[in-house]
C-alpha positions, 0 to 999 in steps of 0.5 A: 500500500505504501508504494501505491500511496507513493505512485499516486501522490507522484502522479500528481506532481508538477514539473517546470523546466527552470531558465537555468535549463534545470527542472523543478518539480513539487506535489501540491498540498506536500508542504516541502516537498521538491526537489530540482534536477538536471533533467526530468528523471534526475528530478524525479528520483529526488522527488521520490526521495524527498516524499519517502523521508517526508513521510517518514518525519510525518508518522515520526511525528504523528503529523497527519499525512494527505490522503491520495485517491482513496489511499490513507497512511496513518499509525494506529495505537494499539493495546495489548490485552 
């Protein structure tokens, strides 16, 4: 499920080729998440990395996380019985 989050929010990312010649790219409403490349897949590999740490501070910390197309990443508190 995390790797079907992972592709859907990616999905929703948009790319802007800089006057630099480099690209841009970030995923609307993923609050710092961006990343810039020499090309298009150099960007996007970054992409992927920045939202996979991203995450991984969101559940750290408790912080509530987008929902994506129906997919939900959350941590629940479990009791032992």
């Amino acid at each position: 499920m995390l790797v079907e989050y992972i592709q859907e929010a990616l999905g929703s990312a948009e790319y802007k080729k800089l006057e630099n010649g480099t690209w841009f790219a970030e995923i609307p409403g993923f609050k710092g998440v961006w990343a810039n490349g020499k090309t298009v897949e150099e960007c996007r590999k970054e992409l992927v990395e920045v939202l996979e740490e991203w995450l991984i501070l969101k559940l750290r910390d408790a912080d509530p996380i987008p929902l994506v197309k129906g997919y939900e990443i959350s941590i629940k508190k479990v009791t032992s019985v």
